[in-house]
N, C-alpha and C positions, 0 to 999 in steps of 0.2 A: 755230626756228619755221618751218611749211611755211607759206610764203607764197604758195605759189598755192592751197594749199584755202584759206587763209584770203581768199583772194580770193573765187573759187567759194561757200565759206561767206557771204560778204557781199552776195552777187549774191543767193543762194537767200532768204537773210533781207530783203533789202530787195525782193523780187518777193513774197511771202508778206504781210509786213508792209505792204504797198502796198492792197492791201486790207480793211483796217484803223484807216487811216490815222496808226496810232502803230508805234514801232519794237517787235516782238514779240521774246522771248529761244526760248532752246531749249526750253525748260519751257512758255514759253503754244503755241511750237508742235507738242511733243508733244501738247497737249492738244486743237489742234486737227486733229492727225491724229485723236487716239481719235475725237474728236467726225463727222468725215470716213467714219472704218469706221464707225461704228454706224450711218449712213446715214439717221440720221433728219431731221426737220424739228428745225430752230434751236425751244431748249426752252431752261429755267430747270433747272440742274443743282445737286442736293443738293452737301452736300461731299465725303460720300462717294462719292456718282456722278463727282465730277470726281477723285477719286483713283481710279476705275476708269478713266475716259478716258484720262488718263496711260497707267497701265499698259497700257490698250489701245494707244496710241501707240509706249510702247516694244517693246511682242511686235511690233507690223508692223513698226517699221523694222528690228527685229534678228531677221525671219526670213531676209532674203536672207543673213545672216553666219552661221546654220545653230541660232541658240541658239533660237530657239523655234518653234513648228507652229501652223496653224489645227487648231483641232479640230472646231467650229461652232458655231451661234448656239444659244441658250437660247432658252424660249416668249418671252420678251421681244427678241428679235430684237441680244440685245447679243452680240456675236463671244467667243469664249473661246479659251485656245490653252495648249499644254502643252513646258515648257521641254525641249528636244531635245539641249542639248550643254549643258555648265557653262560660266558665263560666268568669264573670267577674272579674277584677284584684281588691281583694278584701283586705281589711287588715284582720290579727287577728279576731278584733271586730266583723269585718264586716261581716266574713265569718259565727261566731257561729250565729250572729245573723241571717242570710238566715237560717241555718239550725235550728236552735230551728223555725223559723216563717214556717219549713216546716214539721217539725215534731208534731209542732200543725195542720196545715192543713192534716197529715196523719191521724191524732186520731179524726178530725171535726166526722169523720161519727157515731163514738160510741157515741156521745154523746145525 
């Protein structure tokens, strides 16, 4: 186990989650990155709109690691972006772990 991201990782989660006042996982904070790029006003999201958010969440933080592009917004002002490298054949574990170590690299600049 790296126990300093998992430090780092617990710093980002409970500065994030602080705002919220309950402890958030990687999956509500994907969601509220999507929710963050679509730049809209705080709104009541379908189900299907919150499985687009996710996804949006995951293409931002997994463009700086080369796997996905902006490409631009739709007349709905929601962001789209088109997969750039293949992601690799990841297990379970392996996959939350890419994303929790990219969702700290989305939150590096606040800090």
């Amino acid at each position: 186990m790296d126990y300093v991201f998992e430090k780092v990782w617990n710093e980002t989660v409970n500065k994030v989650s602080a705002q919220f006042g309950e402890k958030l996982d990687y999956k509500a904070i994907l969601f509220l990155i999507g929710v963050q790029e679509l730049g809209k006003d705080f709104q009541t999201f379908k189900k299907d709109q919150k499985v687009e958010l996710m996804h949006v969440g995951i293409c931002t933080v997994l463009m700086p690691y080369g796997y996905y592009s902006f490409v631009g917004r739709d007349v709905d002002g929601w962001p789209h972006f088109e997969r750039t490298a293949t992601l690799p054949a990841l297990n379970p574990e392996e996959q939350e772990l890419l994303i929790r170590k990219a969702i700290v690299k989305y939150f590096e600049p606040l800090k």
